[in-house]
BALO-150838 format. One record per atom (N, C-alpha, C): residue number from 1; x, y, z. Coordinates in steps of 0.02 Angstrom, whole numbers, plus 50000, padded with zeros to 5 digits. Example, Ala and Ser with C-alpha at 12.3 -4.5 7.8 and 13.67 -1.06 7.14 Angstrom:
NODE  num      x      y      z
NODE    1  50660  49716  50390
NODE    1  50615  49775  50390
NODE    1  50660  49835  50390
NODE    2  50642  49888  50354
NODE    2  50684  49947  50357
NODE    2  50645  50002  50394
//
This chain:
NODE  num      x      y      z
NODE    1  49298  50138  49068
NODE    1  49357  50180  49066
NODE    1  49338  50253  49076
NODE    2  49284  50293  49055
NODE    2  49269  50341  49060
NODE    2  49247  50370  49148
NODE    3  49198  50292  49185
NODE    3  49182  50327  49209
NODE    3  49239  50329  49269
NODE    4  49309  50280  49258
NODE    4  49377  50291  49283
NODE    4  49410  50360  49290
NODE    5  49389  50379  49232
NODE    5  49435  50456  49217
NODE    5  49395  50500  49239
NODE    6  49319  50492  49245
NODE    6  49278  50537  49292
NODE    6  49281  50546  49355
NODE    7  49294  50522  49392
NODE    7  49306  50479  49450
NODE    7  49368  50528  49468
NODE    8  49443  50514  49406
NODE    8  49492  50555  49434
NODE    8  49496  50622  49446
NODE    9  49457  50654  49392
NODE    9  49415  50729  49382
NODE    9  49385  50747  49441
NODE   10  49355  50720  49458
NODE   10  49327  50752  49527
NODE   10  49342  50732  49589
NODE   11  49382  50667  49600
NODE   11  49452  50685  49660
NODE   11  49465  50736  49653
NODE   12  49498  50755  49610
NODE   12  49561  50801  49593
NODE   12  49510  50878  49600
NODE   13  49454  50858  49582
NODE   13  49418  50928  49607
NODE   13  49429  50941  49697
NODE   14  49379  50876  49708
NODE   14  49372  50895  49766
NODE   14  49416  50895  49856
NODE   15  49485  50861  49820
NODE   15  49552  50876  49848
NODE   15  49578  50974  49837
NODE   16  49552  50966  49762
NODE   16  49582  51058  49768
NODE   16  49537  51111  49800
NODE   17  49491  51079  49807
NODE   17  49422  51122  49841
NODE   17  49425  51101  49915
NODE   18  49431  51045  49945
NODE   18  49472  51041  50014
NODE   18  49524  51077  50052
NODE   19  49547  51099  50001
NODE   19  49627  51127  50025
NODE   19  49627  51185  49997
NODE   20  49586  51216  49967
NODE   20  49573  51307  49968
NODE   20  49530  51329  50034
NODE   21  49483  51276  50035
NODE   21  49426  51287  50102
NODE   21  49476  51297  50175
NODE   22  49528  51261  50163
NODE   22  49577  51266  50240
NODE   22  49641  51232  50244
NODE   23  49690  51268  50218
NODE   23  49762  51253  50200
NODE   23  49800  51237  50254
NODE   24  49779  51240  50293
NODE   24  49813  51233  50371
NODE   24  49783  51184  50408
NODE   25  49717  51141  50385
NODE   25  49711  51100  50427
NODE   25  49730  51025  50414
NODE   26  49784  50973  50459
NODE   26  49811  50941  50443
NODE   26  49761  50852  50420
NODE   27  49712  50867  50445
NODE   27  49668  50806  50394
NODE   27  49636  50827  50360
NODE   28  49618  50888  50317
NODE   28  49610  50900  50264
NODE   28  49679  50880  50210
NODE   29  49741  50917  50232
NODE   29  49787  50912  50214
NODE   29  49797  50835  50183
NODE   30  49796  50799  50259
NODE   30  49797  50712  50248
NODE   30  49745  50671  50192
NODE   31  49685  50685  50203
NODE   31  49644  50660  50163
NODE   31  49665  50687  50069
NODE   32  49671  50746  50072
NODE   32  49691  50750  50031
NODE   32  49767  50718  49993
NODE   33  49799  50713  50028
NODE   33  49870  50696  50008
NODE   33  49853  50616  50017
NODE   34  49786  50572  50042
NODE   34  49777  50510  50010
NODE   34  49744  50524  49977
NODE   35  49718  50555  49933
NODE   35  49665  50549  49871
NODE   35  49715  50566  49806
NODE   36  49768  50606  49817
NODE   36  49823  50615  49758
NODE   36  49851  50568  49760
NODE   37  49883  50524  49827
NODE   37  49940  50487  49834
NODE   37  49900  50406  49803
NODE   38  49833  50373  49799
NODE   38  49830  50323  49787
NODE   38  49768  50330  49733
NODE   39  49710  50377  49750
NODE   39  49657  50361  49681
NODE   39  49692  50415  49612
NODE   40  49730  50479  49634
NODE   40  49768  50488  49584
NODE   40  49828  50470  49535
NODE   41  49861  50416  49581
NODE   41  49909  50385  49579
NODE   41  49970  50421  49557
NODE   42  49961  50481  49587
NODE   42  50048  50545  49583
NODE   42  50063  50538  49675
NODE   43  50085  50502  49703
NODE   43  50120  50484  49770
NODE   43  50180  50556  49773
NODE   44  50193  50581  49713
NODE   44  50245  50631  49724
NODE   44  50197  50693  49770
NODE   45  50158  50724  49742
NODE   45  50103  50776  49747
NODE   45  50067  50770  49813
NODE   46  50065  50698  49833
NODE   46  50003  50668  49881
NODE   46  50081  50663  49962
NODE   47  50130  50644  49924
NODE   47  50170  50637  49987
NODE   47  50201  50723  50020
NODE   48  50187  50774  49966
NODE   48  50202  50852  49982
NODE   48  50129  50864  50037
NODE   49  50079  50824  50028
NODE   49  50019  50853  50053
NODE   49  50029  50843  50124
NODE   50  50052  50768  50110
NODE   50  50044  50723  50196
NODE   50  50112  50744  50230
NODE   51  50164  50775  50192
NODE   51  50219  50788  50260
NODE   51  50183  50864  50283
NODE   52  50158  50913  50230
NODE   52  50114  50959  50267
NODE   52  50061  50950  50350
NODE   53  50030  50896  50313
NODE   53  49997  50886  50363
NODE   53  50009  50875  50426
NODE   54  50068  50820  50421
NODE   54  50122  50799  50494
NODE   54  50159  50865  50523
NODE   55  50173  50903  50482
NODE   55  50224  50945  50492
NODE   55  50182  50996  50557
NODE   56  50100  51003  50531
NODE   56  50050  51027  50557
NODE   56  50034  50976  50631
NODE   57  50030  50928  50605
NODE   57  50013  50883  50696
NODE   57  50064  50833  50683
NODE   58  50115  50801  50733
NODE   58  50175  50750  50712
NODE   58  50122  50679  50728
NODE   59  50054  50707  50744
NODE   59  50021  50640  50788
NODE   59  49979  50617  50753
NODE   60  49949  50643  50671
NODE   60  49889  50630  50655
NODE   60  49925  50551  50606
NODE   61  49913  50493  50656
NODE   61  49926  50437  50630
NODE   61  49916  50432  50529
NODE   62  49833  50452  50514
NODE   62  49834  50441  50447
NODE   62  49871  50472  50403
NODE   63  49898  50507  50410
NODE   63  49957  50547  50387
NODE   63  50028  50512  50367
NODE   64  50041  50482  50425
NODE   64  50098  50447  50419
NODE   64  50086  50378  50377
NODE   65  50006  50348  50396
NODE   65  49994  50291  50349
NODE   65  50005  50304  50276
NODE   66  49963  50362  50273
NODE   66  49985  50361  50181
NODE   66  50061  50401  50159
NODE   67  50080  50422  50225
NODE   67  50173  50439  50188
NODE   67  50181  50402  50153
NODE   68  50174  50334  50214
NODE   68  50229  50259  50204
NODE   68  50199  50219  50141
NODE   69  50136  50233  50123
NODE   69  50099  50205  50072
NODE   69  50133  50242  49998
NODE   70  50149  50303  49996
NODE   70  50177  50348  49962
NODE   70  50243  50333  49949
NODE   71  50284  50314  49990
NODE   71  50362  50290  49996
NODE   71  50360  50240  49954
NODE   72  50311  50188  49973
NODE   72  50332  50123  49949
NODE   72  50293  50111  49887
NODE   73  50265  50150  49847
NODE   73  50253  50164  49786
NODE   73  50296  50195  49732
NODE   74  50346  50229  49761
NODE   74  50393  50256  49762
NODE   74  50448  50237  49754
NODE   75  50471  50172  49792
NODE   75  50510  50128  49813
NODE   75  50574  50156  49872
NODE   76  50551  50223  49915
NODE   76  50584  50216  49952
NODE   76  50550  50179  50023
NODE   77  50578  50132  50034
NODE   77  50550  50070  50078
NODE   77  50565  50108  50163
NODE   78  50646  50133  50165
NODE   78  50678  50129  50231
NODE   78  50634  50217  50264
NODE   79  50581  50254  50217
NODE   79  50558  50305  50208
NODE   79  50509  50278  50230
NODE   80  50485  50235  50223
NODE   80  50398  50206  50229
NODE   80  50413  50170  50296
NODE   81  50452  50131  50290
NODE   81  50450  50096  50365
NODE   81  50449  50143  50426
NODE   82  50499  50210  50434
NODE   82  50476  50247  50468
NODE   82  50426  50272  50498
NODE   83  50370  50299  50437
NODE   83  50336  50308  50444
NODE   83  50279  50269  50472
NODE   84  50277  50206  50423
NODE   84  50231  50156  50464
NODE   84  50238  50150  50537
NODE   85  50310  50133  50559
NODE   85  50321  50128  50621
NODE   85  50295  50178  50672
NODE   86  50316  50247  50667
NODE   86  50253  50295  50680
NODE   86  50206  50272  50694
NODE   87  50148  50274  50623
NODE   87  50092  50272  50621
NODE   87  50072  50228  50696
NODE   88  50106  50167  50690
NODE   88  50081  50109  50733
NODE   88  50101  50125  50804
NODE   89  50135  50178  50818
NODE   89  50148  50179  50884
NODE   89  50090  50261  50905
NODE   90  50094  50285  50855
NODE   90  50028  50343  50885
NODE   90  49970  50318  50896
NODE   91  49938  50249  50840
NODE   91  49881  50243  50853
NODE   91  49879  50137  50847
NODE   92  49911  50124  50902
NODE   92  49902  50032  50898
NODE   92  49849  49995  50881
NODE   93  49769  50034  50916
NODE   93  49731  50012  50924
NODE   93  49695  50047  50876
NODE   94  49717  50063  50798
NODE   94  49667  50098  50753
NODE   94  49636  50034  50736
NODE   95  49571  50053  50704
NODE   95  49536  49972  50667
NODE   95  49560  49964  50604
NODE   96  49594  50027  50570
NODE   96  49623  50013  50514
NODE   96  49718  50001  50503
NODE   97  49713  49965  50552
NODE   97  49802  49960  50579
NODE   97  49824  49899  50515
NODE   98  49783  49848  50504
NODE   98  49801  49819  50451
NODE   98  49794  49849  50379
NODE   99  49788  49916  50368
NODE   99  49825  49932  50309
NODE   99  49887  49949  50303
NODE  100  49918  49986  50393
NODE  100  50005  49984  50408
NODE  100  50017  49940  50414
NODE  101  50002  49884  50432
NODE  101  50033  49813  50435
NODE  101  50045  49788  50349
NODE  102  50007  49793  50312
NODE  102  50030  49789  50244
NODE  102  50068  49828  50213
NODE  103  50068  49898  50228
NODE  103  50113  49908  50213
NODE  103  50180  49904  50231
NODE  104  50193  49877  50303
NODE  104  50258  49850  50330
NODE  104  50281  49791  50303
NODE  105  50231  49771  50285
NODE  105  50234  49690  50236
NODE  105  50248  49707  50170
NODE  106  50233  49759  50135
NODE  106  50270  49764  50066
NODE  106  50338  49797  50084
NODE  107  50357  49839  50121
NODE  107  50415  49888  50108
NODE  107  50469  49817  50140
NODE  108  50452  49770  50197
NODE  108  50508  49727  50185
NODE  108  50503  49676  50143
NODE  109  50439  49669  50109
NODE  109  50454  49614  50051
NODE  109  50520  49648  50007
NODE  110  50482  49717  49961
NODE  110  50535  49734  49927
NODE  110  50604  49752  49951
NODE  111  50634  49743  50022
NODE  111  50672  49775  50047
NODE  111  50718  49682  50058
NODE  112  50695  49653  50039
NODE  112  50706  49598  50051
NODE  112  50713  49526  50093
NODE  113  50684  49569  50151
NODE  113  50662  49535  50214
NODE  113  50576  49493  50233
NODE  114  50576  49438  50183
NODE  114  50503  49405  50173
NODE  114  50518  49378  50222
NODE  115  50515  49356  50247
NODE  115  50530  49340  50339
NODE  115  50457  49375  50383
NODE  116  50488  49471  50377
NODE  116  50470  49496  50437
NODE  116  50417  49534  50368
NODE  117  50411  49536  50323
NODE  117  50370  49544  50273
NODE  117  50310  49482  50293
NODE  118  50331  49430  50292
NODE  118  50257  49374  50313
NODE  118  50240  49367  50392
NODE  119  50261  49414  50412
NODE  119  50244  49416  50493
NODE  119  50200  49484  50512
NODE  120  50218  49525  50451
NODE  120  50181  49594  50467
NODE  120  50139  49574  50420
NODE  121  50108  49551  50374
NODE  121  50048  49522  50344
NODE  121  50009  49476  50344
NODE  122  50017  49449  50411
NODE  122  49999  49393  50457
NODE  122  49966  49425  50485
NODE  123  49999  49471  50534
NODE  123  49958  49503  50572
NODE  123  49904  49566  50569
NODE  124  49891  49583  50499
NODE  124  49861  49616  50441
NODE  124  49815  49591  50433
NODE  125  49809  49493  50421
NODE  125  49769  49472  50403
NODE  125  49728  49445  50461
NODE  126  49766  49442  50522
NODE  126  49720  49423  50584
NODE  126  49686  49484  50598
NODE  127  49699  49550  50580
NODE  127  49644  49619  50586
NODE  127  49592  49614  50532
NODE  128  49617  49609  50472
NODE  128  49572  49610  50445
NODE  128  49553  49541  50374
NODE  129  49534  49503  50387
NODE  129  49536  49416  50370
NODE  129  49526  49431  50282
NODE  130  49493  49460  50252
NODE  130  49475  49477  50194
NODE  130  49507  49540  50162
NODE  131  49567  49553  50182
NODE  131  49602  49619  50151
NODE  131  49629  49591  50086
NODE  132  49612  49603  50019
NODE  132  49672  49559  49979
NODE  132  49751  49596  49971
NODE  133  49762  49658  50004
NODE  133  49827  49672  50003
NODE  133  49875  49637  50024
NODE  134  49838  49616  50085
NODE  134  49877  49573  50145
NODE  134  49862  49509  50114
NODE  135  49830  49472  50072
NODE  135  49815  49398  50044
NODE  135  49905  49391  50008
NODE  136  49886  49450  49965
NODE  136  49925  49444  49917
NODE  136  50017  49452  49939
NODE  137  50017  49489  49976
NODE  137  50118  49481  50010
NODE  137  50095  49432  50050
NODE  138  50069  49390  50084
NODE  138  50098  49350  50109
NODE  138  50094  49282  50055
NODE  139  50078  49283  50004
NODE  139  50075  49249  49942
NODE  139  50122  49254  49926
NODE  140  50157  49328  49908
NODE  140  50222  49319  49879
NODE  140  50292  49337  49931
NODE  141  50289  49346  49980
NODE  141  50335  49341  50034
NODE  141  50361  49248  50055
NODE  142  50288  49232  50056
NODE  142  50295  49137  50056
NODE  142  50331  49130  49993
NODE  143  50317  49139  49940
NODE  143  50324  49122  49881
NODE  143  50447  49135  49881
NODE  144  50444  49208  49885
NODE  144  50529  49216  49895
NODE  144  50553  49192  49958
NODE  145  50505  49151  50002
NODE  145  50559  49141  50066
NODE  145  50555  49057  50047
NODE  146  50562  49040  50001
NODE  146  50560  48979  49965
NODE  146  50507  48920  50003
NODE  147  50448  48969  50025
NODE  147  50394  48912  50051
NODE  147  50358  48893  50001
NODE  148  50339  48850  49942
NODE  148  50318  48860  49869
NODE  148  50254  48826  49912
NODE  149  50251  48763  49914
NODE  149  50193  48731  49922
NODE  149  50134  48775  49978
NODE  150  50162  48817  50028
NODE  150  50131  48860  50057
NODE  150  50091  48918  50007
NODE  151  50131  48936  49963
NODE  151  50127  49006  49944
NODE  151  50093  48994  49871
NODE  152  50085  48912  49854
NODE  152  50040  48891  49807
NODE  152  49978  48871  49834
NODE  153  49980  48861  49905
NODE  153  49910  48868  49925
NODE  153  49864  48954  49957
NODE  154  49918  48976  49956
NODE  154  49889  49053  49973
NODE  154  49869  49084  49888
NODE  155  49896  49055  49847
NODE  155  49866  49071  49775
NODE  155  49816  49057  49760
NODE  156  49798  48995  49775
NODE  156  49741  48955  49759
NODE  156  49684  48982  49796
NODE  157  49707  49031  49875
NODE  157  49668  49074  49893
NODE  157  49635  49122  49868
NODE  158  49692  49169  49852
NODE  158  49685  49239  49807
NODE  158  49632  49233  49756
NODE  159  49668  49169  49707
NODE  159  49631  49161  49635
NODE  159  49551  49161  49671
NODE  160  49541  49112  49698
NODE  160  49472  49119  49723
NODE  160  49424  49213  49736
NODE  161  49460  49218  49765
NODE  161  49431  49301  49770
NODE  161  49448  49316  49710
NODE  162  49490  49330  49688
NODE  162  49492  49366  49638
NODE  162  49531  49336  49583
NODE  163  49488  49288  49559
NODE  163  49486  49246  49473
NODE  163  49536  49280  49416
NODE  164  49532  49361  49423
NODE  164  49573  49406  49355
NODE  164  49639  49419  49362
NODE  165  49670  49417  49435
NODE  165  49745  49421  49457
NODE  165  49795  49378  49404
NODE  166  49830  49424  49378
NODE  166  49873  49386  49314
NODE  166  49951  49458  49307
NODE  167  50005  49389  49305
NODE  167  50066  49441  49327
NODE  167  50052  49478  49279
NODE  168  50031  49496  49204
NODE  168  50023  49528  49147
NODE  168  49990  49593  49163
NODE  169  49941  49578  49226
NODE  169  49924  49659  49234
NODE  169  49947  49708  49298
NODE  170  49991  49651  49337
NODE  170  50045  49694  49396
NODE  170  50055  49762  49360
NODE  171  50079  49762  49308
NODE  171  50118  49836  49305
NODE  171  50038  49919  49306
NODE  172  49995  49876  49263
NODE  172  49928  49916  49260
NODE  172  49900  49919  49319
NODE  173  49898  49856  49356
NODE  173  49858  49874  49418
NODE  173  49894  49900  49484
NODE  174  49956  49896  49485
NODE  174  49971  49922  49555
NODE  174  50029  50001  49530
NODE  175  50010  50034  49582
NODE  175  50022  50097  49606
NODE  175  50126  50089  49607
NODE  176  50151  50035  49590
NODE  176  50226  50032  49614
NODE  176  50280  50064  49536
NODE  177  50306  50100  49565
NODE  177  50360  50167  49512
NODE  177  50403  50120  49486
NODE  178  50427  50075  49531
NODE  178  50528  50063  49506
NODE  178  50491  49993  49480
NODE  179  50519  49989  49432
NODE  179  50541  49941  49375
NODE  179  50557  49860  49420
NODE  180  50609  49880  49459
NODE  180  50618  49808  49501
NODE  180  50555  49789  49570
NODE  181  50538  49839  49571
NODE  181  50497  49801  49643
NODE  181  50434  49774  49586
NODE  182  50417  49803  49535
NODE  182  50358  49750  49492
NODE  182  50396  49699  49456
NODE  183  50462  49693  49443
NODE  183  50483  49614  49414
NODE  183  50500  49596  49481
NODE  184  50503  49602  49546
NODE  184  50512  49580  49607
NODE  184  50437  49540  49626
NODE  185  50388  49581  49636
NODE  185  50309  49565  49640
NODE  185  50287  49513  49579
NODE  186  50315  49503  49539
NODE  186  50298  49490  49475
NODE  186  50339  49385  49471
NODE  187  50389  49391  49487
NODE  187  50437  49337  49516
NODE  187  50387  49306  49569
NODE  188  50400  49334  49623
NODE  188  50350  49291  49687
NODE  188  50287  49263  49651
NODE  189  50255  49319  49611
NODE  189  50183  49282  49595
NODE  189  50189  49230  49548
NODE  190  50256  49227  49501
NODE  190  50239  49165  49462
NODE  190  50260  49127  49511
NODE  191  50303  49115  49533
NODE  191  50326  49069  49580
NODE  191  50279  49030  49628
NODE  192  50232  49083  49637
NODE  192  50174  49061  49680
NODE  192  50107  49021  49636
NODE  193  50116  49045  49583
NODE  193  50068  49004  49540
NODE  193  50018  49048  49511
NODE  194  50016  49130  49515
NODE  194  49975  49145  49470
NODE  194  50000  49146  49408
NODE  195  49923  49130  49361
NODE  195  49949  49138  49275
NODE  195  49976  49225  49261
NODE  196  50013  49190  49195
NODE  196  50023  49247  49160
NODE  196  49977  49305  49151
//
């Protein structure tokens, strides 16, 4: 736990020491506004950084990745999809395109479209085969588009990687604000078969 909170201490240093060194440059800006928006877990603070940054280049793809990452922590989804959508059209061929693909896969899970939610985390998982972001929505996207026996074998996946996944610590472990998208996330996964 300590060396957690150490860890946040000197993000938070070296995001504010980034951005005194050069306030104007838009991947400083960016990098920084992902180091508030997901290892700090204030998406409010981190999403002021990254529209800076865009505002500075409309093109610097990572920018727009962690808007939409920021939105949908947030729970504005139709905010993030934008952005994602962006992201994916400035840069198609990034190698890290399956982290916008997951996040296109959560903002229509919670948006209610597990459909095109298990199609953008499909193709997440054909970039990158071992992402568990992307394991996990299309676990629970199967799970609400009433594919159970599918989405009990994409569990039986997950659990494998990762043995400690239990709906009991959704609310501690993920980065999500609104109340319903974690009893939303929280639904799919029992449904899908992780324990309590």
């Amino acid at each position: 736990m300590a060396d957690a909170a150490q860890e946040r201490v000197e993000t938070r240093q070296l995001a504010e020491r980034a951005i005194q060194l050069d306030r104007d440059d838009p991947l400083v800006l960016a990098l920084s506004g992902q180091a508030y928006t997901y290892v700090l877990e204030e998406p409010e603070n981190g999403i002021a950084f990254l529209a800076r940054a865009v505002a500075f280049d409309p093109n610097l793809a990572i920018a727009r990745n962690w808007i939409g990452w920021g939105n949908i922590y947030l729970g504005n989804v139709d905010a993030a999809i934008e952005q994602f959508s962006a992201a994916i059209r400035l840069s198609p061929l990034d190698p890290r395109l399956f982290l916008t693909q997951t996040g296109m896969a959560f903002a229509d899970f919670f948006a209610g479209r597990y459909g095109d939610g298990l199609s953008w985390a499909t193709s997440a998982i054909q970039h990158q085969s071992n992402f568990p972001g992307a394991q996990r929505i299309v676990m629970a996207s199967l799970a609400m588009a009433g594919r159970i026996a599918e989405a009990r074998r994409a569990c039986d996946a997950v659990l494998q990687t990762d043995p400690t996944l239990c709906i009991s610590g959704i609310k501690s472990k993920t980065p999500f604000r609104r109340l319903e998208d974690i009893e939303k996330l929280a639904e799919a996964y029992r449904i899908a078969g992780v324990p309590e």
